[in-house]
C-alpha positions as CSV (number, residue, x, y, z in Angstrom):
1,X,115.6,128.5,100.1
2,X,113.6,125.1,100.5
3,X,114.9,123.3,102.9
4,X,117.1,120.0,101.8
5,X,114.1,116.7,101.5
6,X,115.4,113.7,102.5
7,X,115.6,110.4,101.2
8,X,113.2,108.1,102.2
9,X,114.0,104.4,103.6
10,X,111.2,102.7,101.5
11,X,108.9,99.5,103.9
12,X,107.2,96.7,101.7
13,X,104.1,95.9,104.2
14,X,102.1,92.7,103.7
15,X,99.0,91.7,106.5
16,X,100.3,88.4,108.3
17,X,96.8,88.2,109.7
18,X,94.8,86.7,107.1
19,X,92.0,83.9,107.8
20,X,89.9,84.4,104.6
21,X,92.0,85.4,102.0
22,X,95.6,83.9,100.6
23,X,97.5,84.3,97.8
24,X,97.9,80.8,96.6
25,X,100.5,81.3,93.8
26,X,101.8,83.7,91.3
27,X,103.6,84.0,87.9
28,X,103.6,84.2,84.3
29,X,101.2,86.9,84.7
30,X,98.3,85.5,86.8
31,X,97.7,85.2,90.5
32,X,95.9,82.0,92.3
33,X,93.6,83.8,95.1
34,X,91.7,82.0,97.7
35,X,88.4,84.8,98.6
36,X,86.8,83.0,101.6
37,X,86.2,79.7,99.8
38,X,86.1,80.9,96.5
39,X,89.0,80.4,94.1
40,X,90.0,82.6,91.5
41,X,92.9,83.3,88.6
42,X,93.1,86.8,87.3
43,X,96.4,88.8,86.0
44,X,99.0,90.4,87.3
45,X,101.4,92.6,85.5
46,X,103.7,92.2,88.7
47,X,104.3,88.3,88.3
48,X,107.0,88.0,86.3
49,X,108.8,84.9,87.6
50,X,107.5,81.4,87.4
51,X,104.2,80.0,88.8
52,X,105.7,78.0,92.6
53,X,102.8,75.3,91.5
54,X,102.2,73.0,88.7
55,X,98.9,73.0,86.9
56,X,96.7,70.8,89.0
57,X,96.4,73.7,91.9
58,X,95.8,76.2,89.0
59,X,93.0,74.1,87.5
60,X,91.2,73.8,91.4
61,X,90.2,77.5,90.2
62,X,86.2,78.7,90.6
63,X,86.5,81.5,88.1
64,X,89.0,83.0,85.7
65,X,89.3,86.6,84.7
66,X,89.9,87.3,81.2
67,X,91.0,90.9,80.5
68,X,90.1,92.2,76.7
69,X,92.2,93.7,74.5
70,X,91.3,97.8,75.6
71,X,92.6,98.5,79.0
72,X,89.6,97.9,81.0
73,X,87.6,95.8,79.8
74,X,87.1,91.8,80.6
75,X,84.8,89.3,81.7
76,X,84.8,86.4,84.5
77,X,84.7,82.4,83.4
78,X,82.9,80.0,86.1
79,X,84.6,76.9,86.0
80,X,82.0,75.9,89.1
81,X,79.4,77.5,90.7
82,X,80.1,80.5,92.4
83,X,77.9,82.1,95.2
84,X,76.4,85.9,93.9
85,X,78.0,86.8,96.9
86,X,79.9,85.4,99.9
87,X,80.7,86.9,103.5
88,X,84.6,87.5,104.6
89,X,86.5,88.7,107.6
90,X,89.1,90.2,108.6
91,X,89.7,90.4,112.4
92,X,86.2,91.6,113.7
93,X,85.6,93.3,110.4
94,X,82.8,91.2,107.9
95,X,82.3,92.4,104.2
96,X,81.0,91.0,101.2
97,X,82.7,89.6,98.0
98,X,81.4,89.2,94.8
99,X,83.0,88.9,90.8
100,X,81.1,92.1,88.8
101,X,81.7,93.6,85.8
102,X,85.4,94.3,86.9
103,X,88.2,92.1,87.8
104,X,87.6,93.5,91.4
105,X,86.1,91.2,94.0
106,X,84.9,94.1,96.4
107,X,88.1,94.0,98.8
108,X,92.0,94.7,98.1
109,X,93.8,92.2,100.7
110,X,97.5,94.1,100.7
111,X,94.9,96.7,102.4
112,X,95.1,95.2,105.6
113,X,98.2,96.3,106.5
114,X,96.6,100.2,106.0
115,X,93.7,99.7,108.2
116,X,96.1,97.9,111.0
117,X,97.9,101.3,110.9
118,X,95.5,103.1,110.9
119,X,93.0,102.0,114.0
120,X,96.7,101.8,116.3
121,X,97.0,105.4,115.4
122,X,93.3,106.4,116.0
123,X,93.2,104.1,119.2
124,X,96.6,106.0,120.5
125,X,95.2,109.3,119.7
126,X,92.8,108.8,123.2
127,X,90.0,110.5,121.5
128,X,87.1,110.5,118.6
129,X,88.8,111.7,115.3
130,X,87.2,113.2,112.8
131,X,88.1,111.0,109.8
132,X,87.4,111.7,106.0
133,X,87.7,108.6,103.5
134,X,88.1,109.7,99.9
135,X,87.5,106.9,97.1
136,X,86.0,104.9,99.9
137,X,85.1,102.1,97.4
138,X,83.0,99.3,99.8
139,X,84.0,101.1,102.9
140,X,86.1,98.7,104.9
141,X,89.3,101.1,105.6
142,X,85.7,103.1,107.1
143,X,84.5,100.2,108.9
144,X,88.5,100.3,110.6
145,X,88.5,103.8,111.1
146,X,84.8,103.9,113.1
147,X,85.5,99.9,114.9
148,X,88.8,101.9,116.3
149,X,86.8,104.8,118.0
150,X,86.6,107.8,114.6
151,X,83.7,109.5,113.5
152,X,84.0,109.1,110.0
153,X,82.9,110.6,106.3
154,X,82.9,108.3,104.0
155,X,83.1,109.7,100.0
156,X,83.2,107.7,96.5
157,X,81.5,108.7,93.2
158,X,79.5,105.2,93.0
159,X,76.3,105.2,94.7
160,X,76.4,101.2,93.9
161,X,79.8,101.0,95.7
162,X,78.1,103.4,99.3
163,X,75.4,100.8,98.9
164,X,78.0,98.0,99.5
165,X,80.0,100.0,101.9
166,X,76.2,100.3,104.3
167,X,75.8,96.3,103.4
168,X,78.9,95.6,104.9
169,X,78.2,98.5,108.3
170,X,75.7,96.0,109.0
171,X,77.2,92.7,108.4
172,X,80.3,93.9,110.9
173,X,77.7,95.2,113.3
174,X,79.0,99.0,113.1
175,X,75.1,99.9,112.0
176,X,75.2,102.1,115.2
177,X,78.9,103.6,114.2
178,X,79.1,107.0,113.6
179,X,79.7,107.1,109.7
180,X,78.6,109.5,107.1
181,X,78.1,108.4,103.8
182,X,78.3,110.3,100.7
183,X,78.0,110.3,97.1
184,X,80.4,113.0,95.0
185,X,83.5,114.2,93.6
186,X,86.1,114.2,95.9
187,X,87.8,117.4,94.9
188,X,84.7,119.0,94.9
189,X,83.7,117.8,98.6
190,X,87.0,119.0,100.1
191,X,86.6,122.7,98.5
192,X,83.3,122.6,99.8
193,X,84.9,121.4,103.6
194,X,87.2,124.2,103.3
195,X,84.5,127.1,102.5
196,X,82.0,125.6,105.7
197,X,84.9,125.5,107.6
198,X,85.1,121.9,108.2
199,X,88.1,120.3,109.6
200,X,89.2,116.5,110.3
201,X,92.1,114.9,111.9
202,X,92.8,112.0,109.6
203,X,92.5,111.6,105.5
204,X,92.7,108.7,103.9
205,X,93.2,108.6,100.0
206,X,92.5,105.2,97.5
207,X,92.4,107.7,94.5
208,X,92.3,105.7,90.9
209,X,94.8,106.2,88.1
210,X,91.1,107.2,86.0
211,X,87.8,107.8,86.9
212,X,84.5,109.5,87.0
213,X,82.5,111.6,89.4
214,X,78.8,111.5,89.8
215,X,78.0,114.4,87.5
216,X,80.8,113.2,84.7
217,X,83.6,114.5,86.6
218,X,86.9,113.3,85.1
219,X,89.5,112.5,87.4
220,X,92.9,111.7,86.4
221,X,95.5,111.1,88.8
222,X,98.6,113.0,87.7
223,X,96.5,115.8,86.7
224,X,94.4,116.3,90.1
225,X,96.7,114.5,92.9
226,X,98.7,117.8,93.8
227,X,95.4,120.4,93.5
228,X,94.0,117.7,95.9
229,X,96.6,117.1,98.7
230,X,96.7,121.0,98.8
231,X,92.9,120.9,99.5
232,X,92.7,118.1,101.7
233,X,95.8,120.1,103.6
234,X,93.4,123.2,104.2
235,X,90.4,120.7,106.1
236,X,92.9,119.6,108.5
237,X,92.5,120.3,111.7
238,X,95.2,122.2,113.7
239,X,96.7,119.4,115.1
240,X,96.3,116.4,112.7
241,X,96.6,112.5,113.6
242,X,97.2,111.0,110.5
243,X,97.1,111.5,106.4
244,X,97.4,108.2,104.3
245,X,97.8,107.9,100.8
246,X,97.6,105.2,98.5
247,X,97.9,104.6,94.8
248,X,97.5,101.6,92.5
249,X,98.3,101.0,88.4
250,X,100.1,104.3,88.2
251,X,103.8,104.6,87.0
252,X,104.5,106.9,89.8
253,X,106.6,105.0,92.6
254,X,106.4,105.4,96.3
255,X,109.1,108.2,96.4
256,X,107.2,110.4,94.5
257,X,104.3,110.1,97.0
258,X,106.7,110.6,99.9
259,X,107.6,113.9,98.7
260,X,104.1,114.6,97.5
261,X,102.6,113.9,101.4
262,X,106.2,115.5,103.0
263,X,105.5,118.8,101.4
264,X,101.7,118.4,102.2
265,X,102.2,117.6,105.7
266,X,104.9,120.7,105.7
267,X,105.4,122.6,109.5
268,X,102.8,119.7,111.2
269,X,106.2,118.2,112.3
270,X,105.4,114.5,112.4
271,X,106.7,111.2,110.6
272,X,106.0,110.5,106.7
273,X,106.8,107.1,105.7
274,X,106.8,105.2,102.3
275,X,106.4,102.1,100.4
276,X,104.6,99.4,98.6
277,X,101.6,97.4,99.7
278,X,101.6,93.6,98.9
279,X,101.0,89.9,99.6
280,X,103.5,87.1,100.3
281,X,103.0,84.4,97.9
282,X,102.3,80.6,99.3
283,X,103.6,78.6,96.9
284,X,106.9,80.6,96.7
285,X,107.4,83.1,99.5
286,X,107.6,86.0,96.8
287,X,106.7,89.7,97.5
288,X,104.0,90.7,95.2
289,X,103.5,94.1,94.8
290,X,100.3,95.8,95.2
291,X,100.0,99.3,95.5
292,X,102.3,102.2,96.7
293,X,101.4,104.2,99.4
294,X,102.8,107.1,101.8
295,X,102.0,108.2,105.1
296,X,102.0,110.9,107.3
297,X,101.3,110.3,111.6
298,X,101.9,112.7,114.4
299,X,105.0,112.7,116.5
300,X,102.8,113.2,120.0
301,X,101.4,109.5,119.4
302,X,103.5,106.8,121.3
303,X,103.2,104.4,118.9
């Protein structure tokens, strides 16, 4: 008989050290975002409740997003000039952010509170992990893991998005960090781990509600999410520091990926935790939620 799962006490997280990004205002389906210097208005399903500021902060907007009628699909407005791209920081980390052909800007700010995790878990850890990144995007939760002392592999299907990721090695001054970069499917990479015999102590996991891998490989998150964990379980090493998984724009909720990483991390021992990622609004002090994640650590780490 399984033994009984428990019910998880769910955190909301949101970074409190921010210099170069803020969440100016949200509601009626939009958020106000400060990137560095750059202002910008795209939606957000999440902001139900009324804007905190009138229309005069609104219209002190640099660009707007404009989603299109099929799901993914939009296109930027420049009210001003805009830079092609502009440098940001967070803490000793530097990065680049620019609008493309997505609403994206190159960096999800709720993040922050992940990578803060996860470099006081390497750092308490008294050693080098070995530390895979799968969906790595433009590499910054990478550029954490390697500033806080990990050797790191660093996965995502885009070759345009590694190329970012490298840009941004060298504008934090990591160039000499020990990271691997790499451009495939994720599932595919971790089966391959598993027959070479490769092992790591950490995971992290951005996986997408949809997407493709290099060779056309579909991924879709409820499908593939459980064949994955069960790989990525078989590349840990024998005594694992940490697993972290995140999810964004999927209708699961953050106590269906407790369970998911609590059966993963089965007979490790350790903590798993769960919750949502966000950002405290200025203009209102509202909780805007980002993401969902869960999170497994070692119980031998005095943190």
């Amino acid at each position: 008989m399984t033994p009984a799962s428990p019910i998880p006490a769910i955190e909301l997280l949101s970074p409190d050290d921010w210099v170069d990004y803020e969440l100016i205002d949200s509601g009626d389906g939009q958020k106000l975002e400060r990137y560095g210097q750059v202002r910008v208005i795209r939606p957000e399903p999440e902001a139900v409740w009324s804007k905190g500021f009138g229309d005069a902060e609104w219209q002190k907007a640099d660009a707007l997003y404009k989603p299109a009628p099929e799901e993914n699909g939009g296109h930027w407005e420049f009210m001003r000039k805009v830079p092609e791209r502009w440098k940001m920081s967070y803490r000793d980390l530097s990065f680049w952010a620019q609008t493309s052909s997505s609403r994206h800007l190159g960096v999800f700010p709720e993040q922050a509170s992940q990578w803060d995790w996860m470099q006081q878990v390497i750092r308490a850890s008294g050693r080098a992990p070995k530390v895979l990144n799968l969906f790595g995007y433009t590499g910054i939760a990478s550029l954490a893991a390697a500033q806080a002392g990990a050797q790191v592999t660093h996965l995502d299907a885009s070759r345009k998005v590694v190329t970012w990721a490298n840009e941004n090695q060298r504008l934090s001054n990591l160039q000499d960090a020990p990271i691997r970069w790499i451009i495939d499917d994720a599932l595919k990479f971790v089966q391959r781990e598993h027959r070479r015999n490769s092992t790591y102590n950490g995971i992290i996991l951005d996986p997408p509600k949809f997407g493709r891998g290099p060779k056309g490989e579909v991924w879709e998150f409820y499908k593939l999410i459980p064949n994955l964990l069960d790989a990525c379980r078989q590349i840990l090493a024998p005594d694992p520091l940490f697993v972290q998984l995140t999810a964004y724009a999927v209708k699961a909720s953050s106590v269906t990926l407790f369970y998911a990483m609590d059966e993963m991390m089965r007979g490790f021992g350790g903590v798993t935790t769960a919750g949502e990622l966000g950002l405290k609004t200025k203009s209102h002090g509202k909780f805007l939620s980002m993401a969902i994640f869960a999170r497994w650590r070692s119980s031998k780490l005095k943190i």
